[in-house]
DRENDO-1510 file (C-alpha; in Angstrom, 1 decimal, always signed):
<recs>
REC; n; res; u; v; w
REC; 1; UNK; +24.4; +80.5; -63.4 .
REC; 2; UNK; +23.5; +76.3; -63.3 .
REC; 3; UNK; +25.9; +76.4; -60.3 .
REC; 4; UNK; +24.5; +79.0; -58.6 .
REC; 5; UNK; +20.6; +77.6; -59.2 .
REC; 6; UNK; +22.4; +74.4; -58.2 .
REC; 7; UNK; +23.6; +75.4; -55.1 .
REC; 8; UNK; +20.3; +77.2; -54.5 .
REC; 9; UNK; +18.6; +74.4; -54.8 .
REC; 10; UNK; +20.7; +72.0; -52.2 .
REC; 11; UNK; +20.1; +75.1; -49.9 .
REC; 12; UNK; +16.3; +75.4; -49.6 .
REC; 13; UNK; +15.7; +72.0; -49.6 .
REC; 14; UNK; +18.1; +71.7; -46.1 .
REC; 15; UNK; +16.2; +70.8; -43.1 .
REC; 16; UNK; +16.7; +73.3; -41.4 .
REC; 17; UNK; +15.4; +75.8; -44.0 .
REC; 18; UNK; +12.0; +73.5; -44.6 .
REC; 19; UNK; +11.6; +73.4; -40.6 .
REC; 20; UNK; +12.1; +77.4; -40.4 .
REC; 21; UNK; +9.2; +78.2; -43.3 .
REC; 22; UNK; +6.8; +75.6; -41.7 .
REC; 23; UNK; +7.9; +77.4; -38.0 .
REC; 24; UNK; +7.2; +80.9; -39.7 .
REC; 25; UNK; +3.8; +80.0; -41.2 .
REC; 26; UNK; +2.2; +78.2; -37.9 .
REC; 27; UNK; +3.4; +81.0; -36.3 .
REC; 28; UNK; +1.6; +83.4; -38.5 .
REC; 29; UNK; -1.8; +81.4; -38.0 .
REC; 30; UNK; -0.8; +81.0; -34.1 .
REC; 31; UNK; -0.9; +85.4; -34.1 .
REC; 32; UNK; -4.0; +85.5; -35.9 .
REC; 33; UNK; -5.7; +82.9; -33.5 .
REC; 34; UNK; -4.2; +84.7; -30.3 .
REC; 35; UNK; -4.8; +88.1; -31.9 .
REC; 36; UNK; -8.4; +86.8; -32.3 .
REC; 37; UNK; -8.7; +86.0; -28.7 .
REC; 38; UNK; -7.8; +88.9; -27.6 .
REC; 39; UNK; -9.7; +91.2; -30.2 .
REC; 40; UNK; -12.9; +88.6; -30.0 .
REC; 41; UNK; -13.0; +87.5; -26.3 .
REC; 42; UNK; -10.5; +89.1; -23.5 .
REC; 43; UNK; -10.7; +93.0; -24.9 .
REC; 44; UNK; -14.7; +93.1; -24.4 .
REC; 45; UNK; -14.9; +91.2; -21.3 .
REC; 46; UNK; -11.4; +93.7; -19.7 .
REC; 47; UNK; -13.6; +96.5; -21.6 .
REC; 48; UNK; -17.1; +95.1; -19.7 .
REC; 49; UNK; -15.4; +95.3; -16.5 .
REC; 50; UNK; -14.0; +98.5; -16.7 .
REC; 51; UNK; -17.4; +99.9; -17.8 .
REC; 52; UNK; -18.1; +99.1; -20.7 .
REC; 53; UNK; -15.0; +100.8; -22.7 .
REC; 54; UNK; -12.9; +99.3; -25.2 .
REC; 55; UNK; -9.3; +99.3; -24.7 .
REC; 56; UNK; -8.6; +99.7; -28.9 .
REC; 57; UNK; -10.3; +103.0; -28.6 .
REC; 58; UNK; -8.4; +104.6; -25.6 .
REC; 59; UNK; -6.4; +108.0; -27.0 .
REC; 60; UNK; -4.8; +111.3; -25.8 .
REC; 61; UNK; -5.5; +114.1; -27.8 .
REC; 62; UNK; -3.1; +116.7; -28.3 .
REC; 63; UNK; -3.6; +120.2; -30.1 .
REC; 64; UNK; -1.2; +121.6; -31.9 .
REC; 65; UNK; -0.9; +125.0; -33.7 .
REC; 66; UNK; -3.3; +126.8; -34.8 .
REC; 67; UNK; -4.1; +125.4; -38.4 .
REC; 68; UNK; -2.8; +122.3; -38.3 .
REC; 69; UNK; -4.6; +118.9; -37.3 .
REC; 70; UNK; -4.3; +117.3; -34.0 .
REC; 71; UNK; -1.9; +114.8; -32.5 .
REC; 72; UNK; -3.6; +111.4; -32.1 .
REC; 73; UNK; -1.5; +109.2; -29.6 .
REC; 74; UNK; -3.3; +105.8; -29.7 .
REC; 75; UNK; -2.6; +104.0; -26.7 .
REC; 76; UNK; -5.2; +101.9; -26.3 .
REC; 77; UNK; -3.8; +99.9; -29.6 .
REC; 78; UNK; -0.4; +99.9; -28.1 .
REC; 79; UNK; -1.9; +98.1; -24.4 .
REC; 80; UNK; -3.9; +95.9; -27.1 .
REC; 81; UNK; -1.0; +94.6; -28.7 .
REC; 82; UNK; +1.1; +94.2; -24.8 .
REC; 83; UNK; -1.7; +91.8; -23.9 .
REC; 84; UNK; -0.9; +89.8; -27.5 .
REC; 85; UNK; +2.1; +89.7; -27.0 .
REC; 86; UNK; +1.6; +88.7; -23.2 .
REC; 87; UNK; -0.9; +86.0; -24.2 .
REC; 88; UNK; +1.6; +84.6; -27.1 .
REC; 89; UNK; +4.8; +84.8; -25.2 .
REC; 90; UNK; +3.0; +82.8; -22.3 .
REC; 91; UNK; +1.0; +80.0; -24.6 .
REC; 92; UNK; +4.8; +79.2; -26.2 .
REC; 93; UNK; +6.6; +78.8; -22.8 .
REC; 94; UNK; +3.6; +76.5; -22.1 .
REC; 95; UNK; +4.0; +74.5; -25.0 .
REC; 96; UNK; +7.9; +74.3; -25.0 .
REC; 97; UNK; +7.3; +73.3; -21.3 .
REC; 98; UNK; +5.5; +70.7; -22.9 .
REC; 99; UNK; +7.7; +69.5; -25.5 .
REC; 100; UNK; +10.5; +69.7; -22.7 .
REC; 101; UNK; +9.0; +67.3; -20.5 .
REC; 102; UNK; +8.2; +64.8; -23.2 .
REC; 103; UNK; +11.9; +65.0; -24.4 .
REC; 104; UNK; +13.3; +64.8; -20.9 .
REC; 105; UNK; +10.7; +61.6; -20.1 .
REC; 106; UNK; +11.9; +60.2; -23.9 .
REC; 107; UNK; +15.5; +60.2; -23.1 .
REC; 108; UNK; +15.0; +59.3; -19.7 .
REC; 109; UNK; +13.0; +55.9; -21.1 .
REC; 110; UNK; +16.2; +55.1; -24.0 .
REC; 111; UNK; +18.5; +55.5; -20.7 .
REC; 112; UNK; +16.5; +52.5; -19.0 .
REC; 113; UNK; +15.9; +50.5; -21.5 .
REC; 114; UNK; +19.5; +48.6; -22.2 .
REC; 115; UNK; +19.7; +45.7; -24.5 .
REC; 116; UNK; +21.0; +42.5; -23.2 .
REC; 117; UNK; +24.0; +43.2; -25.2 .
REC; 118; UNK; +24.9; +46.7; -23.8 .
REC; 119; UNK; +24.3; +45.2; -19.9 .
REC; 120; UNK; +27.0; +42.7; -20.9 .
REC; 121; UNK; +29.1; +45.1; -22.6 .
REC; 122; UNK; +28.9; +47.4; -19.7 .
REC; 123; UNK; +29.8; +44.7; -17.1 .
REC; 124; UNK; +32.9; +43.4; -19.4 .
REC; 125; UNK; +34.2; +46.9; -19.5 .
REC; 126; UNK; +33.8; +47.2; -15.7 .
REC; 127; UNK; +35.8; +44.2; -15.2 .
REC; 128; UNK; +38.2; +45.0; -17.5 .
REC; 129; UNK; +38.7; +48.7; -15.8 .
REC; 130; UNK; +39.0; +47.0; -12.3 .
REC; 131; UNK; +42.0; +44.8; -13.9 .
</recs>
């Protein structure tokens, strides 16, 4: 059982495991924040413009047998929750574009930036290949 806790142990505390909990719990602020946007700012002024009705509520109404309660399809929810998504799916290619561009100007910057020592090294080799 000490070998199993053990291993465990050396497991969670990888990297990679640290990185994906952080990822997972700015990612569950990030929804509520865009979730919030919507709910809070885009749904009433979409809901405004349409004359003054609120997505959320939009439904279809279907009666069923006699007896029995009605059918309630919600699809006002179900557009709410496209334009989430739609809203979250563009703000992270935004910032990955981001983060790209800073990488690629990063790596560009180490590839100019040569030492004294690796200009040298590079010309010996060069001489050495033309030999």
């Amino acid at each position: 059982m000490k070998k199993f806790l053990n291993e465990f142990k050396t497991f969670a505390m990888k990297g990679n495991v640290i990185d994906l909990a952080i990822g997972v719990i700015i990612g569950s602020a990030f929804s509520k924040i865009v979730s919030s946007l919507v709910n809070d700012m885009i749904m009433p002024l979409l809901g405004l413009i349409l004359g003054k009705i609120s997505i959320s509520d939009l439904t279809i109404t279907i009666m069923s047998r006699l007896g029995s309660d009605p059918i309630i399809i919600k699809y006002g929810v179900f557009l709410q929750n496209i334009i989430d998504f739609i809203i979250i799916a563009l703000s992270i290619f935004i910032a990955l574009k981001f983060v790209n561009r800073i990488t690629r100007k990063n790596e560009k910057e180490k590839e100019i930036k040569q030492t004294k020592e690796e200009v040298l090294l590079t010309e010996i080799r060069d001489i050495l290949k033309n030999k």
